[in-house]
C-alpha positions in Angstrom: 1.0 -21.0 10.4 4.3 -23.2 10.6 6.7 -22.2 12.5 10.6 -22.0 12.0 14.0 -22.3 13.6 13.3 -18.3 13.8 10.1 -18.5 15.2 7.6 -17.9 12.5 7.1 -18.9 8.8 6.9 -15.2 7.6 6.6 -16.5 4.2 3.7 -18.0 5.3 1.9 -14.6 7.0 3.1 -12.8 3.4 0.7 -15.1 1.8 -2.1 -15.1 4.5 -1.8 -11.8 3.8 -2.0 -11.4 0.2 -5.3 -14.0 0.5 -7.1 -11.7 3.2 -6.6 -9.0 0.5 -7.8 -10.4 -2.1 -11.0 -10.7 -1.0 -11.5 -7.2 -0.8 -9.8 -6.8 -3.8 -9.9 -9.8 -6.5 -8.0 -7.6 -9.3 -5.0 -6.8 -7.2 -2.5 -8.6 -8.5 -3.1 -6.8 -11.9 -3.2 -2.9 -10.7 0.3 -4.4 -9.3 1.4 -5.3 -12.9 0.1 -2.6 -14.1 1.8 -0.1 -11.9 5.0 -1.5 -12.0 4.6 -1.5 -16.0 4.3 1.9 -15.5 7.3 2.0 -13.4 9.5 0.3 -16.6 8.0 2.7 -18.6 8.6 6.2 -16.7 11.7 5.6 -14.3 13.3 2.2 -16.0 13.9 -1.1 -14.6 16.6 -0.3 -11.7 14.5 2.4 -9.6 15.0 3.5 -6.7 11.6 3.0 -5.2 9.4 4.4 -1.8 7.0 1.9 -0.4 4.8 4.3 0.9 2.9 2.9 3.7 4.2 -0.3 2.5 2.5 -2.9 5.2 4.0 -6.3 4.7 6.1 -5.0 1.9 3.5 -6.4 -0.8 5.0 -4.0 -3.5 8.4 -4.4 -2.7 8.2 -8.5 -2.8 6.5 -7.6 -6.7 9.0 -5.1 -7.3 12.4 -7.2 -6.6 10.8 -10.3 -8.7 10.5 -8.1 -11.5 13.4 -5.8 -11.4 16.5 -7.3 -9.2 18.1 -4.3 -9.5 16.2 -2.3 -8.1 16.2 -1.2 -4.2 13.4 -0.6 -1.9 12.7 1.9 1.1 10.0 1.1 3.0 8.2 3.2 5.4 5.0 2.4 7.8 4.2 3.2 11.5 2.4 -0.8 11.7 4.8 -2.7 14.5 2.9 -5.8 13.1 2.8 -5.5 9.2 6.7 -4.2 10.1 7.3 -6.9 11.5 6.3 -9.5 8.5 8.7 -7.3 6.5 11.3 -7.0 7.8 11.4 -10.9 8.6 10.5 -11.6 4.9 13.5 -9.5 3.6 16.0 -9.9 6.5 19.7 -10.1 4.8 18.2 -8.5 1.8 20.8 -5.5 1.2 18.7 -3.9 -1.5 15.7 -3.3 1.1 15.5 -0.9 4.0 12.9 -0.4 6.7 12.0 2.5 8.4 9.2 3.3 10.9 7.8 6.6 10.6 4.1 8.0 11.1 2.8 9.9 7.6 0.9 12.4 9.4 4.1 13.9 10.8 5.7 16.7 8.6 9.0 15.7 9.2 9.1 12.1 8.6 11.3 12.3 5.4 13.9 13.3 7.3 13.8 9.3 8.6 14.4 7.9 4.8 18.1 7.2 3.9 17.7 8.8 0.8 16.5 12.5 -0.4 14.7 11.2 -3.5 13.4 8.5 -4.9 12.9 7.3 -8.3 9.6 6.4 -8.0 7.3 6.6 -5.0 4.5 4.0 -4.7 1.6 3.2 -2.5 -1.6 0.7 -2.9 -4.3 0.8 -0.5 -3.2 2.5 2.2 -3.5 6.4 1.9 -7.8 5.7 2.2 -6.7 5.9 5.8 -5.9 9.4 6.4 -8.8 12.5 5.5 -8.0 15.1 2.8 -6.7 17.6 3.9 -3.6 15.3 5.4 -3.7 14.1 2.9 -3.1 16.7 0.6 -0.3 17.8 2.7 1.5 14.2 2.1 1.1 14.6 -1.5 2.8 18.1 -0.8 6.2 16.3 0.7 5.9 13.7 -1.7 6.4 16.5 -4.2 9.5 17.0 -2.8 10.7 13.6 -2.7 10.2 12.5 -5.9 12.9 13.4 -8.3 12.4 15.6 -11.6 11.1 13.2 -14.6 10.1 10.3 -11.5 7.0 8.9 -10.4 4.3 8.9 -7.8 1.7 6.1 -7.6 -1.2 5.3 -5.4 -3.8 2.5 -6.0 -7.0 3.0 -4.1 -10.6 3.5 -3.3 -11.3 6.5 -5.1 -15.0 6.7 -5.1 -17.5 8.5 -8.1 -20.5 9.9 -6.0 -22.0 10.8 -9.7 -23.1 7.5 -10.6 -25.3 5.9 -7.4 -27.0 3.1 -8.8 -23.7 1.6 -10.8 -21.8 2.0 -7.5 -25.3 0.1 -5.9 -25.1 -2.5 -8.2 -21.6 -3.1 -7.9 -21.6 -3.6 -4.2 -24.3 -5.4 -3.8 -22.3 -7.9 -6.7 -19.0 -7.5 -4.7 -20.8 -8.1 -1.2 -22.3 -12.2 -2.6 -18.8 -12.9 -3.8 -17.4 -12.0 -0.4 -19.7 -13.8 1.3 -19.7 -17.2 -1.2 -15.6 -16.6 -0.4 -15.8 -16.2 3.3 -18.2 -19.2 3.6 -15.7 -21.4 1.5 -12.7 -20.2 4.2 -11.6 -17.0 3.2 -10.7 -15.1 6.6 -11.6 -11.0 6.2 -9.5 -8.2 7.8 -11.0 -8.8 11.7 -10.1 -12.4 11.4 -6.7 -12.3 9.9 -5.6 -10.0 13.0 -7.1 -12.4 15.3 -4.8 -14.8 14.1 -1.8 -12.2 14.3 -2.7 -11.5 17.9 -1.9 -15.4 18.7 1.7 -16.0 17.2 3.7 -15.8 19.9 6.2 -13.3 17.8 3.5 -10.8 16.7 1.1 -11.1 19.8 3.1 -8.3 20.7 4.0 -6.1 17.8 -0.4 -6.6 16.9 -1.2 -5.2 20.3 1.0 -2.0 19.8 -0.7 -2.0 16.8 -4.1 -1.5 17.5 -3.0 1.0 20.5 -1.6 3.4 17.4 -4.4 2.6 15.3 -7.7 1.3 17.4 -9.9 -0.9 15.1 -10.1 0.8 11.8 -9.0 4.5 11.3 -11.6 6.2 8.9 -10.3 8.4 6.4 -11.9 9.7 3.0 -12.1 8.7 -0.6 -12.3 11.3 -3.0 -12.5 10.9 -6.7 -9.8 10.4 -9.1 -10.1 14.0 -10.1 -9.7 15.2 -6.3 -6.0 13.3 -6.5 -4.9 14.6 -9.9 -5.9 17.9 -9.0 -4.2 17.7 -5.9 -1.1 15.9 -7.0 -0.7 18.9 -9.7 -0.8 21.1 -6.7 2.0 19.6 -5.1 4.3 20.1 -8.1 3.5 17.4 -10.2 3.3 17.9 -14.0 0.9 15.5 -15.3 -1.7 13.3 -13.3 -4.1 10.8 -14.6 -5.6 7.5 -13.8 -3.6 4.9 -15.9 -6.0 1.9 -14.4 -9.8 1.3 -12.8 -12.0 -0.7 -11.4 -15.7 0.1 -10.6 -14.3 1.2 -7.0 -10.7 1.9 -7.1 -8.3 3.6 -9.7 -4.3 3.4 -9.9 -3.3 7.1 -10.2 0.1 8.3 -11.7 1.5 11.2 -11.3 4.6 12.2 -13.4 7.2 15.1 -11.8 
C-alpha cells in the first residue's frame, strides 16, 4: 500500500479489497448492477439507502457513482472495514457512518433516520444463523418504508441438487487456486496485510477480538429468505438474480 499525507492510501485498501473479493466471487460486480438496477426501478434514482453490514462501503462507492443524489447510511460493528470507510468518504456530506452490532435489537435506534428508501446488503448476513437472522429481517421490516426495498446478495445454498453443487465447486476451487498462484491474496492474507499498516494495526486487532477468525453462520435457500422476508411484513419476495451458489433477493414493502 502507499501511503499519504493522512497516513494511508484508503483508495488503495478499497481496491485490495474489492480484488480479495473477487476471488471468491468473480460475478460481483454484476449482482452490484443488477441490484442497483433494481434500486432505479423500485425506489428511483435519489434513494435514501441502508448499507446493511456495509464493510468498506463497497455498495455505497457503486451507489454514489451511479446516483449522486442519493445518500448513504452505513452501519457495521468491523473497527477495520470502518475504518477504510469512513477514510474513503471523509468530507462526503451525503454519507454517514454508524457502528452498531446487528444482533442487538435496538440498534436502529443508532441510524439518523427512521426509514430508508431502500435497504441493501451483499455478503454479509451468511454471518449470523437463522433464527437471528430472521429477527433482523423482522426490524428491517420496520425500517424500510411502504413501496421501498430490501436487498441481500448471498450464499443461499440448494441442498436438492448435490452433484451440480459438486461440480461447481470443484470448478470454482481450480480457478481459485490458478488465481491465488498468479497473486491473488484470499481473505486470511488480505487481513495479514491490514494487521501491518500502522493506522489499521489497531482497528484489525479489535477486530478479530469482536469477531475471532471467521464467525459461522448458515445459508439457507432462497425460499428460506422469501418466506421469511414475507414474514416480516414484506409484500412480495423473489430472487431477481443467481449464480450456481449465491442469489440477490428482493423484497418489495
Amino acid at each position: 500500500m502507499t501511503e499519504t499525507t493522512a497516513g494511508t492510501d484508503w483508495l488503495a485498501w478499497q481496491e485490495s479489497w474489492d480484488r480479495q473479493q473477487e476471488w471468491y466471487m468473480p460475478d460481483r460486480e454484476e449482482r452490484f448492477r443488477v441490484m442497483l438496477d433494481m434500486v432505479e426501478a423500485t425506489v428511483g434514482p435519489e434513494p435514501r439507502v441502508l448499507d446493511l453490514a456495509c464493510g468498506t462501503g463497497s455498495i455505497t462507492d457503486r451507489l454514489l457513482k451511479r446516483f449522486p443524489n442519493a445518500t448513504s447510511t452505513g452501519v457495521d460493528l468491523d473497527p477495520a472495514l470502518l475504518a477504510i470507510a469512513e477514510g474513503t468518504f471523509a468530507g462526503d456530506e451525503r454519507v454517514t457512518f454508524v457502528t452498531a452490532d446487528l444482533l442487538d435489537p435496538q440498534w436502529p435506534h443508532a441510524l439518523p433516520h427512521d426509514s430508508y428508501d431502500a435497504v441493501l446488503t451483499a455478503t454479509a448476513l451468511h454471518w449470523l444463523h437463522a433464527e437471528p437472522l430472521a429477527g433482523l429481517y423482522g426490524r428491517l421490516g420496520q425500517l424500510v418504508r411502504d413501496g421501498g426495498v430490501f436487498m441481500n446478495a448471498d450464499h443461499m445454498r440448494d441442498e436438492a441438487t448435490p452433484r451440480i453443487n459438486e461440480a461447481e465447486r470443484a470448478l470454482r476451487v481450480a480457478r481459485r487456486e490458478a488465481a491465488q498462484s498468479a497473486g491473488a491474496l484470499d481473505w486470511a492474507q488480505w487481513w495479514e496485510l491490514a494487521a501491518e499498516d500502522p493506522v489499521l494495526a489497531g482497528p484489525t486487532a479489535k477486530r478479530f477480538e469482536i469477531y475471532g477468525e471467521h464467525a459461522e453462520g448458515d445459508v439457507p435457500s432462497v425460499e428460506w429468505h422469501t418466506g421469511t422476508l414475507r414474514e416480516a411484513g414484506f409484500a412480495e419476495a423473489r430472487a431477481v438474480w443467481a449464480s450456481p451458489v449465491d442469489a440477490l433477493v428482493l423484497a418489495l414493502k
